[in-house]
C-alpha positions as CSV (number, residue, x, y, z in Angstrom):
1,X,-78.2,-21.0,-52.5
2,X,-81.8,-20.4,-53.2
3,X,-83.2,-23.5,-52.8
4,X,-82.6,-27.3,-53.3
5,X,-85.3,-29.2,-53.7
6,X,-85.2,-33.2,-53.4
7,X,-88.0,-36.0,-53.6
8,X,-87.3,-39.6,-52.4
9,X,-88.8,-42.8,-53.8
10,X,-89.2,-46.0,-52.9
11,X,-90.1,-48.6,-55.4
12,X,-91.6,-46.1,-57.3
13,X,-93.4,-44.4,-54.3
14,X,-93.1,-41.2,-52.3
15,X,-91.1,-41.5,-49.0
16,X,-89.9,-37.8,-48.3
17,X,-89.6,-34.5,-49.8
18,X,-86.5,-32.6,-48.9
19,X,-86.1,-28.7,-49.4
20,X,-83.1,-26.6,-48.5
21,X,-83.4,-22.7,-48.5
22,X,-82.1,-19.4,-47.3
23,X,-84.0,-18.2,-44.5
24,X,-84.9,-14.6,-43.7
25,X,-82.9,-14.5,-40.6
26,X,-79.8,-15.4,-42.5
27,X,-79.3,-19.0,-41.6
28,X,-80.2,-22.0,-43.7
29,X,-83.2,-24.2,-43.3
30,X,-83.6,-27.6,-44.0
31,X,-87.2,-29.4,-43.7
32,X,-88.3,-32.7,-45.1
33,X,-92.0,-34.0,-45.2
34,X,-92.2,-37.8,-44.3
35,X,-94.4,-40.2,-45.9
36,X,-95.5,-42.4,-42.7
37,X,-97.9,-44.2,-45.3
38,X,-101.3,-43.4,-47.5
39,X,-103.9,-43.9,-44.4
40,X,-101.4,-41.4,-42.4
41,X,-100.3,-38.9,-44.8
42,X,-97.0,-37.1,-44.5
43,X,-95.0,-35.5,-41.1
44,X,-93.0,-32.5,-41.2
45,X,-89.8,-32.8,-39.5
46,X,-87.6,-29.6,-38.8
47,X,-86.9,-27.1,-39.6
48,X,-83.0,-27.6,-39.3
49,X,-81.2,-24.3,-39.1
50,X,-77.2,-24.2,-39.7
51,X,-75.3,-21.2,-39.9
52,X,-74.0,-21.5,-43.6
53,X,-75.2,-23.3,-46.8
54,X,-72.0,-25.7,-46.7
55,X,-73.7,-26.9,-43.5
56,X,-77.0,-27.7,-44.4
57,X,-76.2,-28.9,-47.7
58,X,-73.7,-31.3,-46.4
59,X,-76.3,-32.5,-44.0
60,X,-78.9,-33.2,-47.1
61,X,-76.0,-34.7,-48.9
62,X,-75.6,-37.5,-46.0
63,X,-79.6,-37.9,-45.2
64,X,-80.2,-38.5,-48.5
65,X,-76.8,-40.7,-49.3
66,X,-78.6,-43.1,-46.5
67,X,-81.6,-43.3,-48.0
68,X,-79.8,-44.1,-51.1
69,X,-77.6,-47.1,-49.2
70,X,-81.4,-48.3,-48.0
71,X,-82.6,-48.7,-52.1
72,X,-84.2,-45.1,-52.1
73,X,-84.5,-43.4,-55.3
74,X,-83.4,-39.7,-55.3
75,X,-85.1,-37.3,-57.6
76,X,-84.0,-34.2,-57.9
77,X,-87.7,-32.7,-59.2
78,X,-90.6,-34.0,-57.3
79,X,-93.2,-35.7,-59.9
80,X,-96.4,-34.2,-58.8
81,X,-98.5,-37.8,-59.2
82,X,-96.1,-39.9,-57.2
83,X,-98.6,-42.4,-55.1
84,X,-97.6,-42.4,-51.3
85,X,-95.9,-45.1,-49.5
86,X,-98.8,-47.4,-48.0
């Protein structure tokens, strides 16, 4: 794995930006910018580190599964004028 890029969606607006990449130390980094709303502005959260891709992409897999269950749309390229979450 490279990286793995995801963007989530909300009735049409940005929630959180996923991205999932090999770090230089050999493990696997997950971080994910939250959209806490347009007066806010986003919040990192991580980085997650896991020893192997299989790890961290299984992790994304269910974080982003959830969303889906909650009526999150799941992009797999971020669109670069999607409005924030207010």
């Amino acid at each position: 794995m490279s990286e793995l890029t995801r963007e989530v969606l909300f009735e049409g607006h940005r929630l959180a930006f996923v991205r999932c990449y090999d770090g230089v130390d050999g493990m696997t980094v997950v971080e994910a910018e939250v959209q806490r709303g347009a007066e806010v502005g986003p919040v990192g959260r991580g980085p997650y580190r896991f020893a192997s891709a299989t790890e961290a992409f299984r992790f994304v897999q269910e974080a982003l599964l959830a969303l889906q269950y909650l009526g999150c749309t799941v992009a797999t390229q971020a669109t670069p004028a999607a409005p924030a979450l207010s």
